[in-house]
C-alpha positions in Angstrom: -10.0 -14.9 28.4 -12.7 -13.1 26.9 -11.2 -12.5 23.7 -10.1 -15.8 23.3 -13.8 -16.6 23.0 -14.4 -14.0 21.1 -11.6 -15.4 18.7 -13.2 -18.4 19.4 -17.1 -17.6 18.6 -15.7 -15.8 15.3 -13.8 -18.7 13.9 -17.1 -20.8 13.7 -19.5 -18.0 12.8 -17.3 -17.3 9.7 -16.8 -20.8 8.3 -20.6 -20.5 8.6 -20.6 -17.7 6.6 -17.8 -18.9 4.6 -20.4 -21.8 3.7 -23.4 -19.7 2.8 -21.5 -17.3 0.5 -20.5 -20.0 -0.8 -23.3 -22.1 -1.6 -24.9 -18.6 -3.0 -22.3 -17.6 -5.1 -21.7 -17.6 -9.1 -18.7 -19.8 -9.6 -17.8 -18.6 -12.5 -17.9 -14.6 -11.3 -16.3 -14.7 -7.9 -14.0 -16.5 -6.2 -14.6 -19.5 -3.4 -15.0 -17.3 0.1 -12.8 -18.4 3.1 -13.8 -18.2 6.9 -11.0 -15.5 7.1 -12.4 -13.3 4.5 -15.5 -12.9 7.4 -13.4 -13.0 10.9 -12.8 -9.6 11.9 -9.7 -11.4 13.9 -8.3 -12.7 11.3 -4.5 -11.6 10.6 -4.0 -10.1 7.2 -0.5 -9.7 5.8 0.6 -7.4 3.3 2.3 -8.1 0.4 5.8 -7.8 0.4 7.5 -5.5 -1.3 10.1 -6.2 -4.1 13.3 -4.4 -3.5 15.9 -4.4 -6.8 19.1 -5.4 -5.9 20.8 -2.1 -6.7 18.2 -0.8 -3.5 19.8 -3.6 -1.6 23.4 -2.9 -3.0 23.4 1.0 -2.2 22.2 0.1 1.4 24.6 -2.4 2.6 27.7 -1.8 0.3 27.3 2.1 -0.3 26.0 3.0 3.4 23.2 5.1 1.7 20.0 5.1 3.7 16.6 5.5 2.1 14.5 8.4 2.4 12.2 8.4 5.2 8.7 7.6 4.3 6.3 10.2 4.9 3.0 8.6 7.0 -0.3 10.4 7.4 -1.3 11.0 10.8 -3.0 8.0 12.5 -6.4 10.8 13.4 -5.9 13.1 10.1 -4.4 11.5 6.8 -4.3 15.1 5.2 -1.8 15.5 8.0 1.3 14.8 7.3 4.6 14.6 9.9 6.7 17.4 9.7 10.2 18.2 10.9 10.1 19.7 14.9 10.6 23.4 15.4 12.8 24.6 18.1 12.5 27.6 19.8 
């Protein structure tokens, strides 16, 4: 219930600040500002990622799995994940 109000108080608060950028801004340098570009709720999607088809062919036709991605460590990026040792 609290964060709903948070969500809530946000959503106002940044169209207000949606509406003073804007007013303050140089048109012809920057584009218009929207209430999500100010809510630290707001949900931001990433772009999706064009795949060739040949990617798409060699996965479902071939049976070829792509490489696993390597991700930094969530704490450490200069971490990366490594295989696990057995002893």
């Amino acid at each position: 219930m609290a964060e709903g109000k948070q969500r809530d108080e946000w959503a106002r608060t940044s169209s207000l600040m949606a509406l003073i950028a804007n007013a303050n801004r140089d048109a012809k340098k920057h584009r218009a500002f929207r209430p999500t570009d100010f809510d630290p709720f707001a949900v931001t999607l990433k772009p999706k990622q064009k795949v060739d088809v040949s990617i798409l062919k060699e996965i479902f036709i071939d049976g070829n799995k792509p490489p696993k991605r390597k991700e930094a460590h969530p704490c450490n990026p200069d971490i990366t994940p490594t295989a696990s040792h057995s002893s």
